[in-house]
Structure formats: structure tokens, C-alpha cells
C-alpha positions in Angstrom: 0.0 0.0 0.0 3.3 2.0 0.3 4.5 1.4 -2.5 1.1 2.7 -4.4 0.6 5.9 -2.2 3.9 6.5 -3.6 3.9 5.4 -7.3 1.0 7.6 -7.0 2.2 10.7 -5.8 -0.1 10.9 -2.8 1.9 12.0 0.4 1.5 10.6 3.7 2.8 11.0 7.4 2.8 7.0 8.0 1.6 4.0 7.9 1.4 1.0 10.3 -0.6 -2.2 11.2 -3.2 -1.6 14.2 -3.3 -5.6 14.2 -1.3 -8.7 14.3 -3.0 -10.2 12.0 -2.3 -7.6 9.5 -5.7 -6.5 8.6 -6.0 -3.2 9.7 -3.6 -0.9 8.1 -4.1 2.8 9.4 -2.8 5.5 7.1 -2.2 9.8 7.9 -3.1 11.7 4.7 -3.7 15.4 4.2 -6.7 16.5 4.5 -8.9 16.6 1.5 -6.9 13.7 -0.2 -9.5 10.9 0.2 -10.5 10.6 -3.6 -6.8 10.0 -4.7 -6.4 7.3 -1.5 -9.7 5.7 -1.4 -9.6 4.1 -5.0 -6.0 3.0 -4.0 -7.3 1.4 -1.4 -9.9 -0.8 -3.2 -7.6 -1.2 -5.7 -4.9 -3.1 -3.7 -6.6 -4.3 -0.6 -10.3 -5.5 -2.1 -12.3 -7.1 -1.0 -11.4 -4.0 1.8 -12.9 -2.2 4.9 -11.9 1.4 5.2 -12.7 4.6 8.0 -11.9 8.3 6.6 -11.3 10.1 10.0 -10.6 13.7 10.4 -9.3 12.9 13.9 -8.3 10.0 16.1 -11.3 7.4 16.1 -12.6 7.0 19.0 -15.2 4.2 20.1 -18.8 5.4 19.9 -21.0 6.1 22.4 -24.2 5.5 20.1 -24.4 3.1 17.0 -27.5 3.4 14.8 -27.7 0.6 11.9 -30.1 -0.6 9.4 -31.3 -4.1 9.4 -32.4 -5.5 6.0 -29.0 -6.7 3.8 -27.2 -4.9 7.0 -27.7 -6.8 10.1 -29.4 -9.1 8.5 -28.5 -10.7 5.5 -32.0 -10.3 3.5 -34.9 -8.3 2.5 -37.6 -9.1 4.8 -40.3 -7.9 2.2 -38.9 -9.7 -0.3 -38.4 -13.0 1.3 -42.1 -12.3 2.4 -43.1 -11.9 -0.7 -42.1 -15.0 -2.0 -44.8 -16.8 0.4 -47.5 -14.9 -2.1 -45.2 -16.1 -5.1 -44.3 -12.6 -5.7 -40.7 -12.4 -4.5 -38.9 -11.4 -8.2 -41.8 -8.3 -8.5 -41.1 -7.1 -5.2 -37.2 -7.5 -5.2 -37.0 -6.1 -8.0 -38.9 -2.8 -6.9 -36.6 -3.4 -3.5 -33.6 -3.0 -5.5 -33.9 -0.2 -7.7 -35.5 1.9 -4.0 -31.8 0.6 -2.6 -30.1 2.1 -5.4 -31.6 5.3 -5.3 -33.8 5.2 -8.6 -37.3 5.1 -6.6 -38.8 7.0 -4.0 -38.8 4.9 -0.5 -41.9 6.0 0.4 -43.7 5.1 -2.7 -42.0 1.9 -3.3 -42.7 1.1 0.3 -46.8 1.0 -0.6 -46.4 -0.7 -4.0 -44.5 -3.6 -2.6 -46.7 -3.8 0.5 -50.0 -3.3 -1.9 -48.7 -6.7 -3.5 -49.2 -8.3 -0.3 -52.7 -7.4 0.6 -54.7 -10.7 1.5 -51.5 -12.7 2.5 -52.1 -15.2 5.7 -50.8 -13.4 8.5 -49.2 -16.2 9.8 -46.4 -15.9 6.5 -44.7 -13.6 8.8 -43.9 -15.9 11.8 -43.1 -18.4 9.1 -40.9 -15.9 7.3 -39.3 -14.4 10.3 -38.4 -18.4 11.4 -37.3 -20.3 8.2 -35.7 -17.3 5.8 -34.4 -14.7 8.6 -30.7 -14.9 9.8 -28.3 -12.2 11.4 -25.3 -11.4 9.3 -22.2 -12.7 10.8 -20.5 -11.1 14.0 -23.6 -8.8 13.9 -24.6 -9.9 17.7 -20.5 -9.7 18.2 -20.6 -6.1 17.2 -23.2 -4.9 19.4 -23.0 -7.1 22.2 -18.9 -5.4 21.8 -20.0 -1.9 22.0 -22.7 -2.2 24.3 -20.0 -3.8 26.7 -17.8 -0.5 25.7 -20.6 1.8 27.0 -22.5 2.4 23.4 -26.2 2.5 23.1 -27.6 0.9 20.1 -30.4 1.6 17.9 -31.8 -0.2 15.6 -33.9 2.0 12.7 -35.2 0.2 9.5 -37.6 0.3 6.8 -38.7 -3.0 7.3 -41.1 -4.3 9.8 -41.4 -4.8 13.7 -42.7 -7.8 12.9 -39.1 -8.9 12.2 -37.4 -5.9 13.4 -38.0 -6.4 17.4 -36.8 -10.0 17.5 -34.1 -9.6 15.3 -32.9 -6.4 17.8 -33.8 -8.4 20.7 -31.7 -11.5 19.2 -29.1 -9.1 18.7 -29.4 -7.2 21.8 -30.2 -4.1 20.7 -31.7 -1.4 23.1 -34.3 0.2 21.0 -36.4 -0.5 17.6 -38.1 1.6 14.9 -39.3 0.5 12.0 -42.6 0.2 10.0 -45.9 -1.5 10.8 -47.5 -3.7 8.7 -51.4 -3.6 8.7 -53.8 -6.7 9.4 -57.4 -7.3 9.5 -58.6 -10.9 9.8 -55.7 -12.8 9.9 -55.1 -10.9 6.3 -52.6 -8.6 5.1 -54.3 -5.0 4.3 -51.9 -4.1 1.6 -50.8 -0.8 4.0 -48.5 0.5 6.4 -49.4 2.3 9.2 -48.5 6.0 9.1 -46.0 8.0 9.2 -44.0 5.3 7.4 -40.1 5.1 8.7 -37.9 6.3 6.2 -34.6 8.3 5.4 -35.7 11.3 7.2 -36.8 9.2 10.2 -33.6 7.5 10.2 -31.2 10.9 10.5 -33.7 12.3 13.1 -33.2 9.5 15.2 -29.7 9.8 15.1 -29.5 13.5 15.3 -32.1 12.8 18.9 -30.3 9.8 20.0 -27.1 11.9 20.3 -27.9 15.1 21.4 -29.4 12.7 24.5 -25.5 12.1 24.9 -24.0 15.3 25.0 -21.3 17.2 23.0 -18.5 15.3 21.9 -20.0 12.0 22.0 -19.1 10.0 18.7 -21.7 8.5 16.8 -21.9 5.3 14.2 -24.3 4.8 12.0 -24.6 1.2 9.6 -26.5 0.7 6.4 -26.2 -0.7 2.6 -29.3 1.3 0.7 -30.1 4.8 -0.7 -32.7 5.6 2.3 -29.6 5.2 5.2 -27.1 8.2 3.3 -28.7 10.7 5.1 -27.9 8.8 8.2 -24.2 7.6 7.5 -23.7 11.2 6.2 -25.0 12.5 9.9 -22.8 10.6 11.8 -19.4 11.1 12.8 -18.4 7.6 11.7 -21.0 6.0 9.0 -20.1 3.2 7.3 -21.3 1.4 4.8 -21.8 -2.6 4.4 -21.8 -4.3 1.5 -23.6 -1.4 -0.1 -25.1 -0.4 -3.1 -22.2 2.1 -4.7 -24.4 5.4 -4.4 -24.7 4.9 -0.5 -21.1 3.8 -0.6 -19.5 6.5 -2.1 -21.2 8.7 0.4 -20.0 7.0 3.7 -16.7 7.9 5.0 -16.3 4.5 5.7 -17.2 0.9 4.1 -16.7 -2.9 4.9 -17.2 -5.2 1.7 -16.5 -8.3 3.9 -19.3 -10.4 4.7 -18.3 -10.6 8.5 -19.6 -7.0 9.9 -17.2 -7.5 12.9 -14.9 -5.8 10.2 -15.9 -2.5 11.9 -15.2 -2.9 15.7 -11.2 -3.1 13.5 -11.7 0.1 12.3 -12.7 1.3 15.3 -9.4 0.1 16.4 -11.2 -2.5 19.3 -8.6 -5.1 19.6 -10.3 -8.5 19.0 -9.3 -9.7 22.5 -11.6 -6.8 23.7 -14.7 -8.6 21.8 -17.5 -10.0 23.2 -18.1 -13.2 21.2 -22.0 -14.1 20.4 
């Protein structure tokens, strides 16, 4: 990595390995020199996790995260869906609103309008046979709970899933969407106001001021609708993520194992709390 800071004319003050292992490689660049070292990065150390700080990272005292493709590794709607053999409609909506190309809200009510008259009881089914955390996900929080962050987790998706996926995870608090039911039936709507982008950001925005000045904050998400969060905190990276959302984080982990970011943190891995 040296050698290609240099080949490419980028100046820097150092460079050294946080970890025996040799996967955390911390670099000091001048400021304003991210676009020239980020692409060097992927280039030479993908697939890579990477933290742009302005000053010396510090372990937050709040993390805020996304669950769907984030600490989880699906789409609840879309793995919903397919109990109403309607999964490729509705992942296909899913992925163009993750990329940026619809509006949240709106693609929020046409996916859930495809479900109206599903058995309630999909959900539980859903929830139990297609729903798994994404690895070191419970390691992550369970790590910076035990390093005196509060945790919060804000999604799109459902409580449905959402509250025993955070409680599984150990999580503090949950918002998220609610789907509506009327006889054992899927309405086809959400209960309003609908959690979105804007929702996401406030919560962050409330959830630290609650902590003071100076209290470092990390947010977590892969889709269009968590920018405005990653771009609010102090530290928000982004997992796996579609490249919009990516390119907006100061931060990114392209590893499947989100334990990737208690490393950039700089949490030594004896200092985990393994889940």
C-alpha cells in the first residue's frame, strides 16, 4: 500500500498495522486527499474495509444501523413476498429503491399493496425459516454495548421482524414500520407515518444530542434511504452497499463478517465480546 501511495504521488505521514494479524492498516493523509487514497485502497486491498477520520477514532457512544442486507442478510419484504409467489416483483422494486432510482416511500406501498390478502401467519413463518443475522452482527453490538455504546436499531422494514431480530441481537431500542392486518389478512398498507430516510437521520440527530457534545456516533446501512444517516454521523459506514450509499459513507466494509468494523474502530479482538 506503500509502495502505491507513492507510485501515486499521494503524500503521507505514515503507515502502520493496528493488528497482528495484518488486517487493519491505518494511514495519515492530508486533508482533502480521500479521492486519490480511497480508489487506492480498493484497488490493492479488495475485498477491503476502510474509516476516513478527520481525527483520532474513537469508540462510539451511540451506534444506529439498518437491518435488511445490513444486520441481517435479506430483505424481509422480499423474502415475504415469495410466500404470495411474488418475490422477483417485489425484489425487483426493493432493488432499484436501494439504489436510489425510486422514491422509499412510494415503493414502500407498492410492494406492501402486492401483499394485501397474505395469511398473516407468513410472517412468523418468514421471520423463522428465511431470517438470519449477518455474521458477528450480535458480536458487534454485544462489543460496544459492553464499551458503554447505546444501540439503535432503525429500519424500513417491519417490527414484525425488526423487534426480535434487535432483541436477538441485543439491541436497546427499535423503529421500523408496521404492517397492517385485518382478519388474519394482510391489508396491503402500512401504518402511518411510514419510517424512512428522514426518520432514520432524526433518530440519530435525537439519539445523540441525548448524549452530549463530543459523543461519537456510528451509524450502519447498505441502501439509498440510510445516506442521510451515514452522512450524519461522525463515523457511518457502509456494508456491502449499493455504490451510491457507498460512495457517500466515509467508511465501508465489503467483507461479509460485519465484525470488520469494531477493526476500524481500532477495538482489539481480545476486547470482543463473542455471540
Amino acid at each position: 500500500m506503500e509502495t502505491a501511495l507513492a507510485d501515486a504521488g499521494q503524500p503521507f505521514a505514515g503507515a502502520s498495522m493496528l493488528d497482528f494479524c495484518g488486517e487493519v492498516l491505518e494511514i495519515a493523509i492530508p486533508e482533502g486527499t480521500r479521492e486519490v487514497v480511497a480508489p487506492l485502497v480498493e484497488e490493492h486491498l479488495a475485498p477491503s474495509a476502510a474509516l476516513f477520520a478527520d481525527d483520532v477514532i474513537e469508540i462510539p457512544r451511540l451506534v444506529v444501523s439498518d437491518m435488511d442486507s445490513t444486520m441481517i442478510g435479506q430483505e424481509c419484504i422480499d423474502e415475504l413476498a415469495d410466500f404470495a409467489g411474488l418475490k422477483p416483483q417485489v425484489a425487483e422494486i426493493t432493488e432499484r429503491a436501494m439504489r436510489g432510482e425510486l422514491d422509499f416511500a412510494g415503493a414502500l406501498k407498492e410492494r406492501v399493496g402486492l401483499l394485501e390478502g397474505l395469511e398473516e401467519g407468513a410472517i412468523e413463518r418468514c421471520l423463522h425459516e428465511r431470517i438470519s443475522p449477518t455474521p458477528g452482527a450480535a458480536t458487534l453490538i454485544a462489543t460496544l454495548s459492553a464499551h458503554g455504546a447505546r444501540s439503535v436499531l432503525v429500519t424500513g422494514g417491519f417490527h414484525r421482524f425488526a423487534d426480535p431480530v434487535a432483541e436477538r441481537l441485543g439491541f436497546d431500542h427499535v423503529i421500523g414500520n408496521r404492517l397492517l392486518v385485518k382478519d388474519g389478512k394482510l391489508t396491503g398498507a402500512v401504518q402511518q407515518p411510514i419510517c424512512d430516510s428522514t426518520t432514520k437521520e432524526a433518530t440519530l440527530r435525537e439519539e445523540a444530542a441525548k448524549l452530549g457534545e463530543g459523543a461519537r456516533t456510528l451509524a450502519l446501512g447498505d441502501g439509498a434511504n440510510d445516506t442521510p444517516m451515514l452522512l450524519a454521523a461522525d463515523y457511518g459506514i457502509a456494508f456491502r452497499a449499493k455504490p451510491r450509499t457507498r460512495a457517500a459513507a466515509n467508511g465501508w466494509v465489503d467483507s461479509e463478517d460485519i465484525t470488520a468494523v469494531l477493526l476500524l474502530l481500532g477495538i482489539d479482538r481480545e476486547k470482543w465480546v463473542l455471540k
